[in-house]
N, C-alpha and C positions, 0 to 999 in steps of 0.2 A: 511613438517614442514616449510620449506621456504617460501613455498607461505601465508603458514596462518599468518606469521610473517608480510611478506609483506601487505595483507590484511589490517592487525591489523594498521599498521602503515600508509595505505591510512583511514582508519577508523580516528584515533588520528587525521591523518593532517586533516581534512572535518571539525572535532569538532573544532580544532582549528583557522581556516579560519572562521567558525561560530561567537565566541568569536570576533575574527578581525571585523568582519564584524559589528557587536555588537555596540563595542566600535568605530568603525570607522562612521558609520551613525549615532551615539547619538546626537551630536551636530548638524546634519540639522532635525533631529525629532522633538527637542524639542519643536520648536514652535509650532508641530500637538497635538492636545488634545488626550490624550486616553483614550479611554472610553468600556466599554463591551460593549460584542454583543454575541447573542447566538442561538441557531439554531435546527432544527433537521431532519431526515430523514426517509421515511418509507419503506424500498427497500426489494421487491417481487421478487425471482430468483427460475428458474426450477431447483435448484440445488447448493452444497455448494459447490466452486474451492476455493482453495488456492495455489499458487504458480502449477498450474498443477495438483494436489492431489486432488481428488474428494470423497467427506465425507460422500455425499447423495445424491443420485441420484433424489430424489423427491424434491417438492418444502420447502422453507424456506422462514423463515421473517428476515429480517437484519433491525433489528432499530439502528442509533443512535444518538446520542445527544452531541451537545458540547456548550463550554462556553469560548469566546475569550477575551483577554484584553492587548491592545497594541500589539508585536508579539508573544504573548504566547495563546496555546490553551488547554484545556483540552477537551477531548473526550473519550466518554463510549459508547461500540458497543455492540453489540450482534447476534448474530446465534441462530435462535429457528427452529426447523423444524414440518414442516405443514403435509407434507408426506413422509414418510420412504419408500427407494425404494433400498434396498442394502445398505443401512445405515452403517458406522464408526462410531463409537462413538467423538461428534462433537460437541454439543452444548457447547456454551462459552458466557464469557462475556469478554472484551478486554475495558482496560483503559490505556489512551495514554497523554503522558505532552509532546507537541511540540509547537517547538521555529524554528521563518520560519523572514528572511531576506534578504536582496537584497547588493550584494559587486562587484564592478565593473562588473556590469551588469549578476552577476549569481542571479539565485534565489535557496537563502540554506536554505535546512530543517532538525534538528535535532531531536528525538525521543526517550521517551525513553516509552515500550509497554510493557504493564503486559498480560499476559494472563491467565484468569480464566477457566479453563475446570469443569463443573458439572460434567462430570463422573468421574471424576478420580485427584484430587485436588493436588496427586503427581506428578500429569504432566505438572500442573503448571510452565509457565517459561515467561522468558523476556529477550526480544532484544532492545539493539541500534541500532538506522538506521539513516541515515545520507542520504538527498537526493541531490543533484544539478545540474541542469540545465541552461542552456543556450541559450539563445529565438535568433531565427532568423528568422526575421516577424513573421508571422502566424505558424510559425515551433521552434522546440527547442528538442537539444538536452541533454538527463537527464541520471542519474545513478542512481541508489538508492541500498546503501548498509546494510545490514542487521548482526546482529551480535548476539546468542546466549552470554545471561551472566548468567545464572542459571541452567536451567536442561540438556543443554551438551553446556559447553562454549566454543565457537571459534568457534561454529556451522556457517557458511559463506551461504549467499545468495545475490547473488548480480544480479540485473538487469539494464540492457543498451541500450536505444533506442533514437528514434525518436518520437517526439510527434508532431501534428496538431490540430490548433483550428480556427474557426473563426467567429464572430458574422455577421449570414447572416442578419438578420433586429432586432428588440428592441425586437423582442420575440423569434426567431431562435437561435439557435448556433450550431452549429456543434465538433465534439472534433474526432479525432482517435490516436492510434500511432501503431508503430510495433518496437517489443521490442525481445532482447532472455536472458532468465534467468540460470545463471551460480549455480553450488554449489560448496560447497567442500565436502570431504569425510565424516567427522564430521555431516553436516547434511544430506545428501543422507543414509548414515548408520543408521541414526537417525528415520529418518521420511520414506525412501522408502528402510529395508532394503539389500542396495548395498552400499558397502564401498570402494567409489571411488567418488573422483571429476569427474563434468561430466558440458560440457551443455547441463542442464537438455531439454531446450526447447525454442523454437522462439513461437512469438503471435504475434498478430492482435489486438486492439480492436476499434468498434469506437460509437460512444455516437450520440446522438440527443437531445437535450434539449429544450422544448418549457414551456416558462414564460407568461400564461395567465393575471396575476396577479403580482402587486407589491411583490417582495421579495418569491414569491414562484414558483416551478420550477416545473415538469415534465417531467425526465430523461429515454429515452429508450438504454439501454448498452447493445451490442455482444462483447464476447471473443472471439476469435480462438486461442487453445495454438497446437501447434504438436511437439511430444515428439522425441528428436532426439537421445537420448543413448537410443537404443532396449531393456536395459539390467534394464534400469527403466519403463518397459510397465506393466512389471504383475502386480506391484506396485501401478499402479494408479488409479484402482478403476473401470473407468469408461473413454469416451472419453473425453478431455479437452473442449468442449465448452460447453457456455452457455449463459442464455442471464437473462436480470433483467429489471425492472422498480423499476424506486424511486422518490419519492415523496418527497422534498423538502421547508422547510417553514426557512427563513429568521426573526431576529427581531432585 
């Protein structure tokens, strides 16, 4: 109970440093014009992961689409699957209102994520998440915290890492990081379960991105997660990695 208090209350402060942040940049913004921008992506994976939990072992389509204006974005994703291969019931659609800022050199990200489940519409639920990093050079240190507020609240997942990036030439980039994903009991009992805080798991990921063309990208991603509480293996379906291509168009 302690901890999810504590949780809850690095949650509060993150939204609140947000708002700071806010109102603290408005006055050197205002002379930037804002304007929309909107975008979308078509990304091919051998397989659905979430946080470690594996949905389908066969391939899937991940499209999705957003719509930005000044630091607010709206986003609508989706999980469709191509091939069943040990399949959980999985497919979804995810709608997302984020608000992303810069305050004495972090970069913060607030969330708030619906998620749609076709099989089953009582399973329907939604998280705040709150991210922030911290860039040093080509490196940056990030968190990203996660919060159940509908179908089991105070559900906790938090992740913590290192990220790298670097643009090799105008059409190269490089991306990786190595991260470990924390939970609390509330979501391990939820979603894998075991009703126990645990960390759940360390990863790996890292990206290649080649930009043939103005505003559009071609993204090759591997994961590597390895599950470090034994007691969360039978639960997850299948081995954590995987890898995707996605397809990217800028406007």
């Amino acid at each position: 109970m302690r901890s999810y208090f504590f949780s809850l209350f690095a949650f509060i402060l993150l939204n609140a440093t947000s708002l700071i942040a806010f109102s603290q940049t408005n006055e050197s913004t205002e002379d930037e014009s804002a304007s929309f921008s909107f975008g979308f992506d078509a990304g091919f994976a051998n397989k659905y992961m979430w946080r470690g939990i594996c949905y389908n072992q066969g391939l899937v389509f991940q499209p999705d689409f957003y719509v930005s204006y000044s630091n607010f974005t709206f986003l609508t994703w989706a999980n469709i699957g191509i091939w069943d291969i040990n399949a959980a019931n999985y497919n979804e659609a995810d709608f997302v209102l984020n608000y992303s800022n810069t305050f004495f050199n972090f970069d913060i990200e607030s969330s708030l994520n619906y998620y749609n489940y076709f099989y089953d519409t009582d399973a329907n639920t939604a998280e705040f998440i709150v991210g922030l990093s911290y860039p040093l050079g080509d490196f940056s240190l990030f968190t990203k915290f996660s919060v159940d507020i509908l179908q089991t609240p105070g559900a906790i997942y938090d992740e913590l890492g290192i990220g790298y990036e670097k643009e090799l030439t105008d059409k190269w980039t490089i991306a990786g990081s190595l991260l470990t994903g924390i939970a609390n009991s509330s979501f391990n009992s939820y979603n894998l379960d075991v009703n126990k805080s645990a960390f759940n798991l360390v990863g790996a990921n890292a990206n290649l991105s080649y930009s043939p063309l103005e505003d559009f990208s071609i993204n090759a991603h591997f994961q590597f997660n390895h599950t470090l509480d034994q007691e969360l293996v039978p639960s997850l379906n299948a081995n954590s990695n995987y890898f995707e291509i996605i397809f990217t168009k800028e406007f």
